[in-house]
C-alpha positions in Angstrom: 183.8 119.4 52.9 182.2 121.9 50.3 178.9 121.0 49.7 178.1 119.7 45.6 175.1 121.3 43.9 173.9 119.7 40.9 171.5 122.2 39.0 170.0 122.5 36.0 168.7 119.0 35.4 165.8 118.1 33.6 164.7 115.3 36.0 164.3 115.8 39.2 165.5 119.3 39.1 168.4 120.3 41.1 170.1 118.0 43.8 172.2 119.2 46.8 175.1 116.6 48.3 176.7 116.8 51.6 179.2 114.3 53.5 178.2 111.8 50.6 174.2 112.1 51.3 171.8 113.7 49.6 170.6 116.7 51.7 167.9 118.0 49.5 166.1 117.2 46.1 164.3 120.1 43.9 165.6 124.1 44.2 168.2 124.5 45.4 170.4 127.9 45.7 173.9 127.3 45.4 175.9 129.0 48.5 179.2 130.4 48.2 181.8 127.9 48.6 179.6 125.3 46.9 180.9 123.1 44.0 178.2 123.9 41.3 177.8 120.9 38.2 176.1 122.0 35.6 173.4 119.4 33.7 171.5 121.3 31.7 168.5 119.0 30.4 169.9 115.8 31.6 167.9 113.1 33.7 169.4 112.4 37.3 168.6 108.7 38.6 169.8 107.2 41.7 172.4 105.1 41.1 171.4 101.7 39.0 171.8 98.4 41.5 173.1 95.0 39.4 172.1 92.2 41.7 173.5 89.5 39.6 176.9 89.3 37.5 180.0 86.4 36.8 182.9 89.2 36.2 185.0 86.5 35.1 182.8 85.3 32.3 184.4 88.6 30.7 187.2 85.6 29.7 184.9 83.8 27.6 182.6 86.4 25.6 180.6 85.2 22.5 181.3 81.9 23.2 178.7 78.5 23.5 175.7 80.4 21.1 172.7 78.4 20.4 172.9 75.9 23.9 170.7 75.3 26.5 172.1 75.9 30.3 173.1 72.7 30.9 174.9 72.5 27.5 176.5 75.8 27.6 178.1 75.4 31.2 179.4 71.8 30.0 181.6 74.0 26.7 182.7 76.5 28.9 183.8 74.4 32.7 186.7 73.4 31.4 188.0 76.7 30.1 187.0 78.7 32.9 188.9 76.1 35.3 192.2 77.7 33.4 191.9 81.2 35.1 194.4 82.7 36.7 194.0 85.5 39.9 195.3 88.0 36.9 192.6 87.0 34.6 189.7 87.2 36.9 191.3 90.6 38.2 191.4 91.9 34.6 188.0 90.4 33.7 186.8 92.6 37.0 187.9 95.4 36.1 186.1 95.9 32.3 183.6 94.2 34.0 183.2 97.1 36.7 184.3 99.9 34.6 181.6 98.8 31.8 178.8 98.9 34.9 179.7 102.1 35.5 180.2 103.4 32.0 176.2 102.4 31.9 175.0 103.9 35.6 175.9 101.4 38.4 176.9 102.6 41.2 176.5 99.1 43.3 177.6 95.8 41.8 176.8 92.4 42.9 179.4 89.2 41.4 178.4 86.0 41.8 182.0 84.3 41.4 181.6 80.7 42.2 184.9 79.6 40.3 188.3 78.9 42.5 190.6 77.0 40.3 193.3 75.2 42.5 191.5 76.6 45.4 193.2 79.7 45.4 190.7 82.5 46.9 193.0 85.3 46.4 190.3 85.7 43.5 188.1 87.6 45.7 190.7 89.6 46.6 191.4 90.5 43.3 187.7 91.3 42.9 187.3 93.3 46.0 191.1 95.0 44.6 189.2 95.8 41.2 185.7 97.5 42.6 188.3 99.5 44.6 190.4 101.0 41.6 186.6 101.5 39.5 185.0 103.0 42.8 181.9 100.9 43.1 180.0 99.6 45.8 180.6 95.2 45.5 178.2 92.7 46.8 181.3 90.1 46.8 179.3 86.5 46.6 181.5 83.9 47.4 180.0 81.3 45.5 181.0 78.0 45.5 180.3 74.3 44.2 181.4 71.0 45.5 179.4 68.3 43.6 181.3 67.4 40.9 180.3 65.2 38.1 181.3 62.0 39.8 179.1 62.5 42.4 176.1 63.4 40.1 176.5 67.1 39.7 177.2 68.7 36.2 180.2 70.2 36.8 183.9 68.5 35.9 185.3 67.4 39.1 188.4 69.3 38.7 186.6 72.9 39.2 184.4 71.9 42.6 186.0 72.6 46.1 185.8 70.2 49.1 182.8 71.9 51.9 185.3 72.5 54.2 187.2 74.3 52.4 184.9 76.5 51.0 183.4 77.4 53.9 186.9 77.9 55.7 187.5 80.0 52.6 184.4 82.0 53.1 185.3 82.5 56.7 188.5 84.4 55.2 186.9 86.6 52.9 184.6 88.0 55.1 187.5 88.5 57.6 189.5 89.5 55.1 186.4 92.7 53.1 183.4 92.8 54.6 183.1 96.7 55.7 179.1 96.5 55.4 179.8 100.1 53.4 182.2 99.2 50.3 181.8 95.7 50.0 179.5 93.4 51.2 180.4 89.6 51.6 177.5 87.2 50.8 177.5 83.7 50.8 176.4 82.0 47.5 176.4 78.4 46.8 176.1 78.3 43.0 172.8 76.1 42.3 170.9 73.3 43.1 172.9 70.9 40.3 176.6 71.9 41.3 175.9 71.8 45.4 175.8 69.7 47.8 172.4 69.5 50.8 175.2 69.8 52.9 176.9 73.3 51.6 173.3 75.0 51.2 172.5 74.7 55.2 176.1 75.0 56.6 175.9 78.1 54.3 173.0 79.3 55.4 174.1 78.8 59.3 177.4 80.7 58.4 175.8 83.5 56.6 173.3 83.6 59.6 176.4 83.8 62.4 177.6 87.0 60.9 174.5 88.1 59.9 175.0 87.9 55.9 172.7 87.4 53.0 172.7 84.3 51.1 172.5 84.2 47.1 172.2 81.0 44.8 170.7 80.8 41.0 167.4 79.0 41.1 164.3 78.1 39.0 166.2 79.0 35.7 165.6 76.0 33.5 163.1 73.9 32.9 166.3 71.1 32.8 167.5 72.4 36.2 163.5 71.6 37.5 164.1 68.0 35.9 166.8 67.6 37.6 165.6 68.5 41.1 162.7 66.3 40.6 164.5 63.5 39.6 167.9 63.8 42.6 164.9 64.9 45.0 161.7 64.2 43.8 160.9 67.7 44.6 160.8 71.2 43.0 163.9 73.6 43.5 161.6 75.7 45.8 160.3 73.2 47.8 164.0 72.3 48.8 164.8 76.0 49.5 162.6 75.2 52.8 164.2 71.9 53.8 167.9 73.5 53.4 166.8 76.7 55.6 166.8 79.3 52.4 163.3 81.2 52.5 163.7 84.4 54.1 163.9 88.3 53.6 168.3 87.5 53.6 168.3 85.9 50.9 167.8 86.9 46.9 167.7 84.3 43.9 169.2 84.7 40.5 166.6 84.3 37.9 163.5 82.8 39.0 161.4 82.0 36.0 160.0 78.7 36.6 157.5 79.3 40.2 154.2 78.8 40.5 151.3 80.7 41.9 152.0 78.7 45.6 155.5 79.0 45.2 155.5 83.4 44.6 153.0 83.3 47.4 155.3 81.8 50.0 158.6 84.1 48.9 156.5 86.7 48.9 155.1 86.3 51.9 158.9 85.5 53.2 160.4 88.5 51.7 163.2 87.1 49.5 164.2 88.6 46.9 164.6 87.7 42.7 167.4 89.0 40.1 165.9 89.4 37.2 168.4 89.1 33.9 165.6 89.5 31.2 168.7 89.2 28.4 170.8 86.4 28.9 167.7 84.3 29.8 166.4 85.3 26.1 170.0 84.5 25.1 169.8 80.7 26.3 166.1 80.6 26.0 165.4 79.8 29.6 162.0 81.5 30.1 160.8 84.8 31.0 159.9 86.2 35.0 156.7 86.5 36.2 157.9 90.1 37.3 154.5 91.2 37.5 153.7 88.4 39.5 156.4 88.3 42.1 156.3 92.1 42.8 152.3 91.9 43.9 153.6 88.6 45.9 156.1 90.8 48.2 158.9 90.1 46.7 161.9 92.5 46.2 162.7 92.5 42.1 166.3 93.8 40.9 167.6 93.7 37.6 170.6 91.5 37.2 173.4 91.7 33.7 174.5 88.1 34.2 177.6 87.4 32.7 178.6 88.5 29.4 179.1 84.7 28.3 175.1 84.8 28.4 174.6 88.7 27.4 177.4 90.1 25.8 176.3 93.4 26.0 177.6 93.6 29.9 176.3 97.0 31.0 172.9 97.3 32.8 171.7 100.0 31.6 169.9 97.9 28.5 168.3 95.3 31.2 166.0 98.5 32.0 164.5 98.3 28.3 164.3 94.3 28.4 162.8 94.0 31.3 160.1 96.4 30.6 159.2 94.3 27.0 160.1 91.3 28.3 157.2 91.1 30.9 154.7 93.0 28.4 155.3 90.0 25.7 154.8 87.8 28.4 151.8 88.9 29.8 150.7 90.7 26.5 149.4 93.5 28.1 151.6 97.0 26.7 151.0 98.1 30.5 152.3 95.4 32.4 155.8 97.3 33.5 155.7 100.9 32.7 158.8 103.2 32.4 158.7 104.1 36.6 157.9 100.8 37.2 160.9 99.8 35.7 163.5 102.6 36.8 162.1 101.1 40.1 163.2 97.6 40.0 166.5 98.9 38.1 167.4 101.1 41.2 164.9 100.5 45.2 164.0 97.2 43.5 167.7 95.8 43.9 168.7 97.7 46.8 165.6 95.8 48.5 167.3 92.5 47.3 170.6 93.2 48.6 169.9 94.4 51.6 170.7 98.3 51.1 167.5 101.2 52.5 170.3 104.0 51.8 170.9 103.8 48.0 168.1 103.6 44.9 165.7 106.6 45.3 166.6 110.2 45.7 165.4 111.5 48.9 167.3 113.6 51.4 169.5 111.5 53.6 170.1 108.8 50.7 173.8 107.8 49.6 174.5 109.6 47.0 175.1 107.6 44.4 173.2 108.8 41.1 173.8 108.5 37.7 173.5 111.9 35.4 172.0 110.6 32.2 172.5 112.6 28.7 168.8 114.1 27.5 169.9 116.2 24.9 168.6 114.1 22.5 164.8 113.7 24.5 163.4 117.6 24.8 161.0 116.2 22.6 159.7 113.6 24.7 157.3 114.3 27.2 157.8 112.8 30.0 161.9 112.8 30.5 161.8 109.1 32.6 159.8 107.2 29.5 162.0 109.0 27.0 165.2 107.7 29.1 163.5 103.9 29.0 162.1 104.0 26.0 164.7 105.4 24.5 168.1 104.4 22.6 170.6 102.7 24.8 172.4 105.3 26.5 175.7 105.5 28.3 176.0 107.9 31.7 177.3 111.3 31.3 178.3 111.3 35.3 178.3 108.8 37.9 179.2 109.2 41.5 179.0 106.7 44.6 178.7 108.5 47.9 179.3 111.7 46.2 182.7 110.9 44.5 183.1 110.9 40.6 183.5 107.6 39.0 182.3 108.6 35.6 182.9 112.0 34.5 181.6 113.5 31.4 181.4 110.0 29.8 184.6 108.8 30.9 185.5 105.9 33.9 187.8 107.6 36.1 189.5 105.2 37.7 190.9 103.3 34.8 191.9 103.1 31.3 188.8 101.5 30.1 190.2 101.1 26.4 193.5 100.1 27.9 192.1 97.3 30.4 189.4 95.9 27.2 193.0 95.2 25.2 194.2 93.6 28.0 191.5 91.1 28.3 191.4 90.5 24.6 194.6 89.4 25.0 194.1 87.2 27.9 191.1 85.4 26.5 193.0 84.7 23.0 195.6 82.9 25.1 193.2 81.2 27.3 191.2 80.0 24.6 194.8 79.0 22.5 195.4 76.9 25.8 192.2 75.6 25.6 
């Protein structure tokens, strides 16, 4: 395989790819034979890492505005209990092109949503990161305490635990390659699960030596509710269930205290930080600061476009960086490398991954080439890409293959697959 050279670029400088690795960062002289691309004044990143998404919730954009959590999940059950394997196939894949359009090159989708019990939705997932050409941290989520039993969930969209973990035991049978796609195991959250489902998870995941996801600590209601089902904090019944550890990662994380960061620090485990839908439904802001001096691994994390509309990751860079200077108040708590950090190593930390998110010789390659034409006057190339307007990538690859080039998804009709969707959702919202 001819070896890629890319040269020219304004950060780090030039970058030499062989067998899908990076073999060297900084001069490099391109040998005969070699495949030369030229990025004059652009800004090279490794690829970004998303560690939290719902691909589906591309069905139901726009929709429940101005709820809390707990209200917005009640509007939208019900219609999200209508989806069809096609829609949550076509929701994947603007979902996964729109990632990569905005510099992921590793995706992780939370998809805890199996109407009739069908699971050929993961393999429509797994079908759809394929056809894009990302890497997928495929969570099979899952929730089996419906609203009869106390959960908040309708009854009709919760699975029975044996099924769910039978169903689990499939899909990681079925696309788990530990390169591609990684299968985690994800019960949803502490108000649509089961004690049961968290530690059979957690021994499951543990047998084939997974990592575990869940939401956690996002709501001030979702800490009311814990208190009152358990008369403890959500944290305090990650213990009991077998969930503190460096194999697991957490969506969200706002509400911890000082005890609380100290002992997943001190455990390793990891938080997905979505700084934009949590402003969306008001939930809080992350002690990002906080939990990085604790130990723990910090990713950035889109959510799904039902709670941030937006649904590319490159903007989370930005929101994270002001969210956690308005919270703390200080203009220096996350600076531009600090944040480009937890958008990239950060997340690879939380999933698992010590081959993707920095560029150093013997690194995936997975980067994302970053337009800077518009940022010669900035100093320092990294803080005028953060600081910045909202940018889409000019290339992406993943293990050295193309899956953006100049601007453009390869893999699919991006326009083409948005109309699509639009047409989906009208007719899932008319059935509705």
């Amino acid at each position: 395989m001819s070896r890629l050279v890319i040269r020219g670029a304004r950060h780090p400088g030039d970058i030499a790819v062989e067998d899908g690795r990076i073999s060297a960062v900084g001069p490099v002289e391109a040998q005969p034979g070699d495949h030369v691309l030229r990025c004059d004044g652009d800004i090279v990143t490794a690829g970004l890492v998303n560690t939290h998404h719902h691909l589906y919730q591309w069905m139901t954009r726009g929709r429940a505005d101005g709820c809390n959590l707990f209200d917005w999940l009640v509007h939208l059950y019900p219609v999200w209990g209508r989806l069809s394997v096609d829609d949550v196939r076509a929701a994947a894949m603007v979902g996964l092109g729109e990632l990569a359009a905005t510099g992921c090159t590793t995706a992780s989708d939370h998809h805890y949503l199996v109407p009739r019990g069908d699971d050929e939705v993961f393999d429509a997932i797994v079908d759809a990161a394929g056809t894009v050409g990302l890497r997928l941290h495929l969570s099979r989520g899952s929730m089996d305490l419906g609203e009869s039993r106390g959960g908040l969930p309708p009854d009709h969209v919760v699975e029975d635990r044996d099924a769910i973990l039978a169903s689990t035991e499939s899909v990681i049978a079925r696309h788990h390659d530990g390169e591609m796609v990684h299968v985690v195991v994800a019960p949803c959250s502490p108000f649509s699960v089961t004690p049961e489902l968290m530690v059979e998870s957690a021994d499951l995941a543990r047998r084939h030596g997974l990592r575990l996801h869940t939401h956690l600590c996002e709501t001030v209601e979702e800490q009311a509710h814990c208190l009152e089902r358990f008369g403890r904090r959500p944290v305090e019944m990650l213990e009991d269930w077998g969930w503190v550890g460096d194999d697991v990662w957490l969506a969200h994380g706002i509400h911890i205290d000082d005890d609380e960061i100290a002992m997943l620090g001190r455990a390793g485990t990891g938080i997905a930080h979505c700084p934009s839908s949590n402003a969306r439904i008001a939930a809080g802001m992350c002690r990002v600061t906080d939990l990085r001096a604790a130990g723990c691994p910090v990713g950035l994390g889109v959510d799904g476009v039902a709670s941030n509309e937006v649904g590319g990751l490159f903007p989370e860079i930005r929101q994270a960086l002001y969210t956690a200077r308005l919270r703390e108040m200080r203009p220096d708590a996350l600076m531009p490398a600090d944040v480009l950090e937890i958008a990239t190593s950060g997340g690879a930390r939380c999933l698992g991954l010590d081959d993707v998110g920095r560029l150093a010789p013997g690194q995936r390659a997975d980067l994302a080439v970053w337009p800077g034409d518009d940022l010669a006057d900035v100093q320092d190339p990294l803080a005028g890409l953060v600081l910045g307007p909202d940018r889409r990538a000019r290339h992406v690859l993943v293990g050295g293959r193309p899956v953006v080039v100049d601007g453009e998804v390869v893999g699919i009709d991006l326009a083409g697959a948005h109309r699509d969707l639009a047409e989906r959702s009208r007719r899932l919202w008319d059935g509705a």
